[in-house]
DRENGU-790362 format. One record per residue: x, y, z of N, C-alpha, C, O, CB in turn. Coordinates in steps of 0.02 Angstrom, whole numbers, plus 50000, padded with zeros to 5 digits. Glycine has a CB too. Layout:
BEGIN
XYZXYZXYZXYZXYZ;...
! end
This chain:
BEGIN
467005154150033467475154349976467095154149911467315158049869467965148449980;466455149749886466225147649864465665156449841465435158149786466115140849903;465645158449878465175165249868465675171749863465475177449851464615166549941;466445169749876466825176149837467025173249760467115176749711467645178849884;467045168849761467105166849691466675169449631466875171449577467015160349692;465835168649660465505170049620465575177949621465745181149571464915166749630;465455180449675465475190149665466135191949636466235197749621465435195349751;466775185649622467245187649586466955189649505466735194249469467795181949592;467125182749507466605179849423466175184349387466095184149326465995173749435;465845188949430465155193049407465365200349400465045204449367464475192549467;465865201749429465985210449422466315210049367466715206549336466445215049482;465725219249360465715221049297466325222149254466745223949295465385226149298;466635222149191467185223849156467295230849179467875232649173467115222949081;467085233249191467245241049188467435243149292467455248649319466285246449144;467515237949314467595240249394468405242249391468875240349356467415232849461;468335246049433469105249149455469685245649488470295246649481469025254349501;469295240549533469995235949556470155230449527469775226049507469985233549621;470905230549523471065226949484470835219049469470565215649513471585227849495;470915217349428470805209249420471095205849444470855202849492470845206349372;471765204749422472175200949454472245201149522472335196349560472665201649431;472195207049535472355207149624471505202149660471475198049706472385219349663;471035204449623470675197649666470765191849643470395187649669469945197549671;471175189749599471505181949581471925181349647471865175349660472085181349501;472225183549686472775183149722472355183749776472555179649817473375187749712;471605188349809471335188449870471155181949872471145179249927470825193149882;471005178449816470615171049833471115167849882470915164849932470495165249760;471645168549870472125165149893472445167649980472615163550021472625165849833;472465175149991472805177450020472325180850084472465181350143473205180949975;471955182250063471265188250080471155186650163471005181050185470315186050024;471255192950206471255192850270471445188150333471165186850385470815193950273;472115186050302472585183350351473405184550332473655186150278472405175450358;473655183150387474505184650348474825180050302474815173850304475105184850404;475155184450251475765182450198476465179750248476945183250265476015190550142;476375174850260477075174150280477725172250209477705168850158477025167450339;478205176350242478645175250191478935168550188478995166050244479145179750194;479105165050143479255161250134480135158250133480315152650115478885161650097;480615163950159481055163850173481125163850261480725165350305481285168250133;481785161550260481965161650346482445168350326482845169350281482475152950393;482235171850377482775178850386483195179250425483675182950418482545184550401;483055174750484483585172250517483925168450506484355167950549483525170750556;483985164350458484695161050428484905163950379485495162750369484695154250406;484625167850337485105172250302485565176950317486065178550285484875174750272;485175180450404485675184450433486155181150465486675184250476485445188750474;486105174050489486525173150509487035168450465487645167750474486325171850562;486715166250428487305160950369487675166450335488275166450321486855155150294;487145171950321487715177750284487925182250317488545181850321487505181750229;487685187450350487795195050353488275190750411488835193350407487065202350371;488295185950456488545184950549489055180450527489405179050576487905180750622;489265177450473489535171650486489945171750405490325167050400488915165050510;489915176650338490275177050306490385184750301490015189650305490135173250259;491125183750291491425190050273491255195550208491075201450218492055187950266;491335192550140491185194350096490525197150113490525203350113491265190050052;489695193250136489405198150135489195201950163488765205650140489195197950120;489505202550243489485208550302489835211950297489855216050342489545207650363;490515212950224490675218250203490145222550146490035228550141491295216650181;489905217450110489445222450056489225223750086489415229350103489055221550004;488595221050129488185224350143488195230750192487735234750199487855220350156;488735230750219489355236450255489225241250207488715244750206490305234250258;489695241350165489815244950126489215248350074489255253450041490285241650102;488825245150079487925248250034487675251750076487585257850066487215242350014;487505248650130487075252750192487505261950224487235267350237487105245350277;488345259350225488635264650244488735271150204488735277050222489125262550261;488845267650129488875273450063488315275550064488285281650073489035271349986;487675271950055487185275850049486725278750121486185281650116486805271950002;486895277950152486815282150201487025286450218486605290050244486825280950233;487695289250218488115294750192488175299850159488465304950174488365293650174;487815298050098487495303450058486945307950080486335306950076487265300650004;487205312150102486655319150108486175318950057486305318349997487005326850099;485425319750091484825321250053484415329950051484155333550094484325315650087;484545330349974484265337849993483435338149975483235334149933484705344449943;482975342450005482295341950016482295349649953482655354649951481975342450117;481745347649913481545351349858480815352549869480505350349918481695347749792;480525357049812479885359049832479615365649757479815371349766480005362849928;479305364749709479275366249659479895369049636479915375249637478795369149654;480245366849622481005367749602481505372249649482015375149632481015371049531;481145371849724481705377649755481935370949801481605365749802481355386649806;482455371949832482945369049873482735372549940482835378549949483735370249846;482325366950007482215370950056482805368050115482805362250135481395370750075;483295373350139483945371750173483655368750238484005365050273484465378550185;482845370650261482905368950336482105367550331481725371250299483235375650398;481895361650366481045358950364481085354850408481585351250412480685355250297;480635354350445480335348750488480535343650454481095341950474479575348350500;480265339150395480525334350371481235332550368481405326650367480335334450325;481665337450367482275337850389482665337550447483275337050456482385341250373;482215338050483482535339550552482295333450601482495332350658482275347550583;481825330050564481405323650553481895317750575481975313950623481145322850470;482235319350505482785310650464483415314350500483855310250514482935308950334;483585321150518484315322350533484185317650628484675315450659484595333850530;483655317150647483495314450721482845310250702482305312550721483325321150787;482865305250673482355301350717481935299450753481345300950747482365300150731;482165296050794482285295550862482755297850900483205301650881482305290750876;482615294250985482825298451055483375294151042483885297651044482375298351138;483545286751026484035280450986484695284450970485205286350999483655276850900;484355284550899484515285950835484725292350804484245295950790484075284250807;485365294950788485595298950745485365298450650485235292850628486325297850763;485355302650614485095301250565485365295850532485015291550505485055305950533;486165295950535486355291250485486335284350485486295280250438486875292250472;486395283350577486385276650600485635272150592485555266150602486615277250676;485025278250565484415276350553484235274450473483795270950448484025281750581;484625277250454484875275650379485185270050381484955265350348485335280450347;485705269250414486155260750396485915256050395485965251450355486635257850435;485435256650464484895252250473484445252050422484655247550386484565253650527;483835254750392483675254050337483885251450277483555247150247483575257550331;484375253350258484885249750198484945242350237484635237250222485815254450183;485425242950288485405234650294485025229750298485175224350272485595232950330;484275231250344483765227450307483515225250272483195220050278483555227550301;483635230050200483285230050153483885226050113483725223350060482985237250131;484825225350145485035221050081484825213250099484585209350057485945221750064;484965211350179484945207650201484105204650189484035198750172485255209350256;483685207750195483085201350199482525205150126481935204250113482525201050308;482995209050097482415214050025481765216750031481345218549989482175209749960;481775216250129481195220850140481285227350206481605226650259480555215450160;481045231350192481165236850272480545239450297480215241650250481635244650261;480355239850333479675244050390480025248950414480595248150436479305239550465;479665255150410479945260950450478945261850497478385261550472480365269950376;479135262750556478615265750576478475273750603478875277150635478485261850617;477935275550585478155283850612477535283450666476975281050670478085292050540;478055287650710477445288650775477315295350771477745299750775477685286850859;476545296350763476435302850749476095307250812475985304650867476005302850687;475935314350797475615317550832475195322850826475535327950832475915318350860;474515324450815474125327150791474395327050702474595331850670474045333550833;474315320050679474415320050603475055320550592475255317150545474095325250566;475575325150633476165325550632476615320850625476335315850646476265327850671;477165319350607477775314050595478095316550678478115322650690478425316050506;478315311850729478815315450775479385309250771479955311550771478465317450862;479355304750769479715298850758479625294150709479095292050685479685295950804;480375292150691480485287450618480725281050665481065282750713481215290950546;480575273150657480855269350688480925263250633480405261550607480515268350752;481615259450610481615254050586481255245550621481465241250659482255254650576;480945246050600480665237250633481145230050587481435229650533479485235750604;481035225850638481435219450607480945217050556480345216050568481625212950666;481305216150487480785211150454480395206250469479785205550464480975208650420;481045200750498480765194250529480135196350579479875191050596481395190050575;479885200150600479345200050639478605205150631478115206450666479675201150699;478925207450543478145209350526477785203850465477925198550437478135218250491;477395207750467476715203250408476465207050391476285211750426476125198250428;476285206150301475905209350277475015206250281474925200250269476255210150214;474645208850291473885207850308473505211850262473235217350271473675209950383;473535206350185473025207750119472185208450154471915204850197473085199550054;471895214450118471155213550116470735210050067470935204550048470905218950116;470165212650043469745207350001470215205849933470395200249915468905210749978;470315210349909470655215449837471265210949833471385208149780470935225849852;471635210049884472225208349892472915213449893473485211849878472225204049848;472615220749917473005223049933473345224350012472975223150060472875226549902;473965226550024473805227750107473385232050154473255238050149474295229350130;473195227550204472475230850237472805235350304472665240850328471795223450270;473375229450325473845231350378474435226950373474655223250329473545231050447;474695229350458475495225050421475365224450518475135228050563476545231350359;475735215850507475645214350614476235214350629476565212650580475285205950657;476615215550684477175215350708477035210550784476635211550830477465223050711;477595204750773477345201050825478165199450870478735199550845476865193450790;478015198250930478785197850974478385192250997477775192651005479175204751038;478725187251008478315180751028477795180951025477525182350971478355178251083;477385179551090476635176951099476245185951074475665186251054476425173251208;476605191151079476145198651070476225200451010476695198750975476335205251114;475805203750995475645205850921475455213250917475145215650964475015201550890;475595216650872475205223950860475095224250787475355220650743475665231050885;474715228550781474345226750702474215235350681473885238750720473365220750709;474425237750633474435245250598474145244250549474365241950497475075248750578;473465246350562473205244650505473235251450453473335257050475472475241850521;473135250250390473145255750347472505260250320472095258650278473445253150295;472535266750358471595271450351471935275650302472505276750283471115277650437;471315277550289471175283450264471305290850277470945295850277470715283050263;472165289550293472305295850328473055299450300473425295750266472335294050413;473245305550312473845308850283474515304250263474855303450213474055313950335;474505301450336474995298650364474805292250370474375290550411475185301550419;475135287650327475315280650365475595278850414476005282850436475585277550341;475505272550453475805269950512476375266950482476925268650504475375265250555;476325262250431476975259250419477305261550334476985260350283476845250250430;477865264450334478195262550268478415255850237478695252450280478715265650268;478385253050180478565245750173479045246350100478835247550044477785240250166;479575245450114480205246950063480185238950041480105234450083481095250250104;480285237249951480435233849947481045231449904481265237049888480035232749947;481525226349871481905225449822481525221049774481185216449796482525223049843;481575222249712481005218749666480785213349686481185211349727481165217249602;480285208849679480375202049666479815198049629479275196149652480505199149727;480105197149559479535193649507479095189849523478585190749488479745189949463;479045185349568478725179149614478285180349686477985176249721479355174649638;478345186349692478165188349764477635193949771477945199249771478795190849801;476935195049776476525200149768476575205549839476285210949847475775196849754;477035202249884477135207449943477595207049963477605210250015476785207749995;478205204049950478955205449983479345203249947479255197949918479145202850047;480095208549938480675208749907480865201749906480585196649925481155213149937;481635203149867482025199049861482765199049881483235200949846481945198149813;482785196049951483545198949945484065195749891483995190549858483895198050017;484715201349893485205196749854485615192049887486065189149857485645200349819;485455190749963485745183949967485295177649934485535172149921485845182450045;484655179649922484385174849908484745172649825484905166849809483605176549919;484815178349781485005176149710485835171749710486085167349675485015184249658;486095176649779486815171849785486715165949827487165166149868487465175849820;486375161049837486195156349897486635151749889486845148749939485495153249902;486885149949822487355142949787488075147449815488385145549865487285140949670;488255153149778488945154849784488885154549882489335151649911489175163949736;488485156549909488555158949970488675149850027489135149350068487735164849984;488305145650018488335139550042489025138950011489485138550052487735134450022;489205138849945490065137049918490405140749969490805138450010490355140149832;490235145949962490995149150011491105147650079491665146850103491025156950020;490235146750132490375143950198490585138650193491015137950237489905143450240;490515132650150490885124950151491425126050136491755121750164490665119350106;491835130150101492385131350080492795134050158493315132050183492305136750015;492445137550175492955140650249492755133750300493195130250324492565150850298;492245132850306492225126850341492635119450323492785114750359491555125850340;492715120250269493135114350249493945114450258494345109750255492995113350176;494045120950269494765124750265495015121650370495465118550399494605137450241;494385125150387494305124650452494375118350491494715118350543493765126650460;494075112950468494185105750489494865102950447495235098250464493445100950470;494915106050404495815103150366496315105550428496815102050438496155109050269;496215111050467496785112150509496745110450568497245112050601496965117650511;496165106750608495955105150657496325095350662496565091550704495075107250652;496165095450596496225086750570496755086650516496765082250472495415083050531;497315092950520497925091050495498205085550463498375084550405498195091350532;498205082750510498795075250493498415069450464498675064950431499215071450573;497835069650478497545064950474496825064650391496215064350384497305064950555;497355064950355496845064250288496195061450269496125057950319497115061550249;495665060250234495485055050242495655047850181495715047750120494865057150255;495695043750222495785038350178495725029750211495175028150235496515040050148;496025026950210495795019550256496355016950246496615017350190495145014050232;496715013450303497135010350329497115001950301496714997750320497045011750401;497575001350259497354991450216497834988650268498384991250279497724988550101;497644984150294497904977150327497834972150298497294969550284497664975250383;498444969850282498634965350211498594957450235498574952650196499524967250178;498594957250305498514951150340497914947350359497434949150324498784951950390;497764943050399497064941950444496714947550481497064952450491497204936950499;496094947950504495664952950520495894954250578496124949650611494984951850516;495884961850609496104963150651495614960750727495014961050737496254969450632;496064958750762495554959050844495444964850867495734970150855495874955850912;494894963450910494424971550931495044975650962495254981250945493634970751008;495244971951005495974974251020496494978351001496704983851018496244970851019;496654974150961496974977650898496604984350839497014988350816497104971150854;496084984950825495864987950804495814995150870496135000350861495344983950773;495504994350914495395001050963496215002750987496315008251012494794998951043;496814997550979497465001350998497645005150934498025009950941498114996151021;497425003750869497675009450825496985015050793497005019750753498105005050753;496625013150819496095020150805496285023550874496055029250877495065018450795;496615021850928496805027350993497465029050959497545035050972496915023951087;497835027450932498575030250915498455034750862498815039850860499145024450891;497915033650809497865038450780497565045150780497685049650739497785036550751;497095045450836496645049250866497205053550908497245059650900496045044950907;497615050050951498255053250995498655055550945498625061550931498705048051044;499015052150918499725055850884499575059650807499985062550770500405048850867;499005058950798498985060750689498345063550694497995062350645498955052250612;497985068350757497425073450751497355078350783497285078550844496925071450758;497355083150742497215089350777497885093050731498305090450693497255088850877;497755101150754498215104550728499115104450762499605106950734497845111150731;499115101450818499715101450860500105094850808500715095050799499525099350959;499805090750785500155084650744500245085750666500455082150621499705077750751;500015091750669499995094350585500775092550553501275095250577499825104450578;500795088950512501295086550458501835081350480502445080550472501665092650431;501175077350520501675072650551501795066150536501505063150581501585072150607;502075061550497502145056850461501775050950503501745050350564502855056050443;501475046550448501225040250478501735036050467502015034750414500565037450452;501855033750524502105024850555501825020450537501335019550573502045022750625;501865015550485501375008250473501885003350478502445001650460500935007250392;501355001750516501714993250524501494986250534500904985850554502074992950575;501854979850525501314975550521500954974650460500394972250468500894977350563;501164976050391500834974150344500254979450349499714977650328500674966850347;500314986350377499494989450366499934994250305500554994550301498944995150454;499414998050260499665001150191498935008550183498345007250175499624992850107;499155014450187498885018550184498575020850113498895023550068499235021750213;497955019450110497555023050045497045026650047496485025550070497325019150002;497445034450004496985041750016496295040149989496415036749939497305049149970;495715040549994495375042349968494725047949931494215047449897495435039849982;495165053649968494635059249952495105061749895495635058949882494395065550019;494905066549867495335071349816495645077749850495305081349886494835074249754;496245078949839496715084849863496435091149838496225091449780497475084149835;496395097349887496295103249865496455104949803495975108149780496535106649900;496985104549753496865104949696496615102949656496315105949612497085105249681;496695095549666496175091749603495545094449630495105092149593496125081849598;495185099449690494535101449690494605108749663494085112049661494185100749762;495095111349645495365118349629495065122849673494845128249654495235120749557;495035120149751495085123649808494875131449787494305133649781495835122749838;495415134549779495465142549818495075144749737494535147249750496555147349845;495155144449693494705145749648494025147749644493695152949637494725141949625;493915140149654492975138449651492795143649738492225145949745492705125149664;493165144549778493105148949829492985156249824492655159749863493595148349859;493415158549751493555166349754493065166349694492975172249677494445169949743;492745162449659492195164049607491605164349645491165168049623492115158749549;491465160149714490785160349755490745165249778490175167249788490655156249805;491345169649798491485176149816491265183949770491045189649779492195175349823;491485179649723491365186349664490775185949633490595189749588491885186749601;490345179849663489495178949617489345182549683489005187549670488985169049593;489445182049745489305184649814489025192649810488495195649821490025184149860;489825194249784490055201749785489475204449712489235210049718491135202749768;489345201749669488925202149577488195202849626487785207049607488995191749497;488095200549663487205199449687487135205449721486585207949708486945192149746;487525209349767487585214949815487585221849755487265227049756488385214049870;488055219449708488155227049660488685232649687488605238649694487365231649658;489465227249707489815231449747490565228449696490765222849710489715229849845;490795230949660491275228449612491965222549656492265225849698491645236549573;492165216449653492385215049689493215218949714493435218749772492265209349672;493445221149674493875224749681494085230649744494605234049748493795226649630;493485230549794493195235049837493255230349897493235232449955492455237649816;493355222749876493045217249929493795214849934493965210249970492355210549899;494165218149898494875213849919495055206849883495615204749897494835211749998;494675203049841494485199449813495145198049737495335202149696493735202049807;495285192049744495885192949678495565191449623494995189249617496585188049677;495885192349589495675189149505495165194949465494955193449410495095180049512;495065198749482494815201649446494905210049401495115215149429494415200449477;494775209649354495245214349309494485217449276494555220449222495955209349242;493995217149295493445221249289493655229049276493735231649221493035220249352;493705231749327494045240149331494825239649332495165235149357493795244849410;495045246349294495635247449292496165247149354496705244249363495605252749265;495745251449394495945252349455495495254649519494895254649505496405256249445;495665256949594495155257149631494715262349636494255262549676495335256149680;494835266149600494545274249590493935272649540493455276349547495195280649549;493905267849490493645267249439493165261949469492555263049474494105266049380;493405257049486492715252349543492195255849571491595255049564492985248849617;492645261649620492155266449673491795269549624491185269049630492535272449727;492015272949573491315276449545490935273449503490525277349480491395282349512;490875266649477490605261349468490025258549539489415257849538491245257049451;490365257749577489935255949638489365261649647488755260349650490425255449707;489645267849652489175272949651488645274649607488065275849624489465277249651;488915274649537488415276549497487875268649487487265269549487488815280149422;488125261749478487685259449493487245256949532486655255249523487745258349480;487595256849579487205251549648487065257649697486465258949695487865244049697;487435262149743487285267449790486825273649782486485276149827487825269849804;486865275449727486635281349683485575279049667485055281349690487305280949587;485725274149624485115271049630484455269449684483855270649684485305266649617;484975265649734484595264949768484345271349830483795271549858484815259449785;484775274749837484675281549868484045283449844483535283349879485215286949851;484065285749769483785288349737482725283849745482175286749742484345288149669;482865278149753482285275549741482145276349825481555276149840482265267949697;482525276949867482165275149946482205283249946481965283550002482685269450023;482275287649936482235294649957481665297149930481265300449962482805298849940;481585295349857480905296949837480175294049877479735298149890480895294549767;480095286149899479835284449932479695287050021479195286650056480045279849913;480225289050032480135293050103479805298850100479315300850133480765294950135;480175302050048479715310150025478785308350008478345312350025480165314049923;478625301349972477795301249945477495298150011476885297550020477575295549863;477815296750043477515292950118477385299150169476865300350199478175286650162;477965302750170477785309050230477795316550204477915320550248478385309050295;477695318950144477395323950128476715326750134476505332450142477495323750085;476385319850127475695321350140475515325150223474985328350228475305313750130;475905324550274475825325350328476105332050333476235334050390476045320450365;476195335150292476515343150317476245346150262476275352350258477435344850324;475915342150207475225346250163475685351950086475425356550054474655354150247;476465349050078476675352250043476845345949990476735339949999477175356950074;477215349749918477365343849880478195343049877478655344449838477025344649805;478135340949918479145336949938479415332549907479265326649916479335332950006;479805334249870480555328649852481105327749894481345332449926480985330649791;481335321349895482085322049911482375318349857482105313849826482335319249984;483115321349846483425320449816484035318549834484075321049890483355323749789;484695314849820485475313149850485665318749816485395321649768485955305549830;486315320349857486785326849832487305326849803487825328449831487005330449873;487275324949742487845320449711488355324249714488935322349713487765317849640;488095332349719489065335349725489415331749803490005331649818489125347549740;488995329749832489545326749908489845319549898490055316149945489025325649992;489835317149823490065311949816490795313049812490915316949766489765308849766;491285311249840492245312149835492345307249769492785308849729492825308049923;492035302649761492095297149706491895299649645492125296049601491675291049720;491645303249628491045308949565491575314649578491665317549524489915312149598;491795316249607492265321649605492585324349528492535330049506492835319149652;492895319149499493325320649435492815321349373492835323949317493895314049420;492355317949411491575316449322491085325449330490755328749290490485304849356;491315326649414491025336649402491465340749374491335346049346490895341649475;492045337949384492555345149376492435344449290492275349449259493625344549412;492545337449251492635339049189491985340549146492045341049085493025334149163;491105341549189490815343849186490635351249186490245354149148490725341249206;490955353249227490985360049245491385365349202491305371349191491245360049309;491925359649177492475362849132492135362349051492325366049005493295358049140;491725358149044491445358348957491025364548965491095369348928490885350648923;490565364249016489875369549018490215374849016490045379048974489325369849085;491025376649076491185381749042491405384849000491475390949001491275383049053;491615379848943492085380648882491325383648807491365385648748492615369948864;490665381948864490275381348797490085390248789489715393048829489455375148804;490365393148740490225398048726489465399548709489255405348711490625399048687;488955393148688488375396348672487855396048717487305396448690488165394348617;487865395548780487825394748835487665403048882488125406748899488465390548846;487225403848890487115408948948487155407049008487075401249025486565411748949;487295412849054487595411149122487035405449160487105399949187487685419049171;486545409449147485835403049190485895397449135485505393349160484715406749194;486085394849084486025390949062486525383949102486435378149121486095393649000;487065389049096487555384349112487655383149194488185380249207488215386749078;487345384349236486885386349292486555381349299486705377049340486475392049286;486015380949259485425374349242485775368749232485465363649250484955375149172;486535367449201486725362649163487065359149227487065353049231487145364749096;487355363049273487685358049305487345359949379487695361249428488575358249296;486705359949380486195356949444485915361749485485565360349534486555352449497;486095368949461486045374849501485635377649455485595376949393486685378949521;485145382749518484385387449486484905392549445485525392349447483705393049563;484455397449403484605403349384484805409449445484545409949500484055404849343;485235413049421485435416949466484935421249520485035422549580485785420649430;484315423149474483765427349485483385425449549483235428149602483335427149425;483275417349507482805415749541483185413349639482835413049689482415409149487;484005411949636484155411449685484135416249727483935415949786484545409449681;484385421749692484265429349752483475429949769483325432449823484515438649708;483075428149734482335430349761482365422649808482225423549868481545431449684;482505416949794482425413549865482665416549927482365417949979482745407449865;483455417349903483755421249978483365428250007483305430650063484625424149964;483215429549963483025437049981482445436150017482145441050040482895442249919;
! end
């Protein structure tokens, strides 16, 4: 440690790798980053066990997977490519889109995704999603990644990263200010609203189980009770005043005993409230307008047409846009051309009304030539399309 320090200390101002990143090898340098989150309780406290966010994240992974990706290539549109025929199949699994959902959902649920490609003579032949929870990133001296291990209990496999066309692993991330190798999910930014809302259903849950039986303590205004006496009315109340079958069933006191509540009533906790705001900080962390979630109280969008293309243009649209580009700089190199992909925003049904009144200005603009107005709303010049087709 003591002798990377110094060969830290001593390189020259003018070296190429970064600085900071060997501030961070001191620390990190040829063993695994474990994340510092559990991914298994987020999938299961959130995505398995609340509604609100195994609908967003439903609803992110499915919209944007949905969206058709078109493959570009110095400004021409190529209808049919290996790379295409790639992501439309996968895998022997996997249909394209269901390889997509998967991706998105990873990436809302734990803010990181691995795609591995199994190649063949350099070739891409298979795309496969891996579980977060069971890779690692594996920094080198520099502190960048050297490889990434994938471990299933006691076995391990390790991809390391060469000097070659094609990578073994893709590594998608969602920002995260604090973290030099893995995202952030947004359950993590909702963790408060998200614990509120499971105690909230859980609290709802034991109110109807334990009906009748409030909490509070039973005053006996007399001498102390005998053991006797005490275990015949904790059995009467356990029998007749618990559970949901005794729900709203009046207590019997007698004998000088006097009933006093002591917790606070669902309203004085403003119950369903503080419930549907944990919901809507829930629904604010995903980037899915709550209005979409079924969710009351909120007067955000006019109406549901106006949410959806809200949802789209900010949250679906985006992120398409940033994981499609990333798929295109990861496996272009392997077919030796310069590939984009792009989303197809005319297949959006939600964008529908924002083309037509697009389509209708460009055509109202008299100063406008035909390829202009061509160019304007996403389409080549005429010319240059017949010489593609042709």
């Amino acid at each position: 440690m003591l002798n990377r320090l110094t060969r830290w200390l001593q390189a020259p101002p003018d070296a190429k790798a970064s600085r900071a990143q060997g501030a961070i090898a001191l620390y990190v340098a040829g063993r695994p980053v474990w994340t510092p989150r559990d991914y298994g309780a987020l999938a299961r406290e959130g995505f398995q066990k609340n509604a609100i966010v195994h609908r967003a994240v439903r609803l992110v992974s499915e919209a944007a997977a949905s969206l058709p990706l078109v493959l570009m290539s110095e400004g021409r549109e190529h209808p049919t490519h290996p790379l295409l025929a790639l992501l439309a199949r996968p895998n022997a699994r996997e249909g394209g889109q269901r390889f997509l959902e998967s991706l998105y959902g990873h990436l809302m649920v734990s803010g990181n995704v691995y795609v591995e490609a199994v190649s063949l003579d350099g070739a891409p032949h298979e795309l496969h999603c891996l579980r977060p929870d069971r890779m690692r990133v594996v920094p080198d001296g520099d502190g960048w990644p050297a490889a990434y291990e994938y471990a299933v209990g006691t076995q391990a496999v390790r991809f390391p990263i060469r000097d070659e066309a094609l990578q073994p692993i893709l590594h998608l991330t969602l920002f995260h200010p604090a973290d030099d190798h893995y995202g952030l999910s947004p359950m993590e930014a909702a963790a408060t609203a998200l614990d509120i809302h499971n105690a909230a259903g859980a609290w709802n849950k034991a109110l109807l189980d334990n009906a009748a039986r409030p909490s509070g303590a039973l005053v006996f205004g007399g001498a102390t009770l005998t053991d006797a006496q005490f275990d015949r009315l904790k059995g009467e109340l356990e029998t007749n005043y618990q559970g949901a079958g005794n729900a709203g069933r009046p207590l019997l006191l007698e004998g000088g005993l006097d009933w006093k509540p002591l917790s606070l009533s669902p309203k004085d906790m403003d119950f369903v409230e503080a419930k549907a705001a944990a919901a809507r900080e829930i629904a604010l962390a995903f980037g899915v307008p709550p209005l979409l979630l079924g969710l009351p109280g909120d007067s955000t969008h006019a109406n549901y047409a106006e949410a959806n293309r809200a949802f789209y243009r900010q949250t679906v649209i985006p992120l398409v846009k940033r994981t499609a580009e990333a798929l295109a700089h990861w496996l272009a190199p392997a077919y030796r051309e310069m590939l984009q992909l792009e989303p197809d925003l005319d297949a959006i049904e939600a964008l529908a009304d924002e083309r037509e009144s697009l389509w209708r200005r460009v055509s109202a603009a008299a100063f406008l030539s035909d390829d202009e107005k061509r160019e304007a709303v996403g389409y080549g010049r005429a010319e240059a399309v017949k010489a593609r087709r042709g």
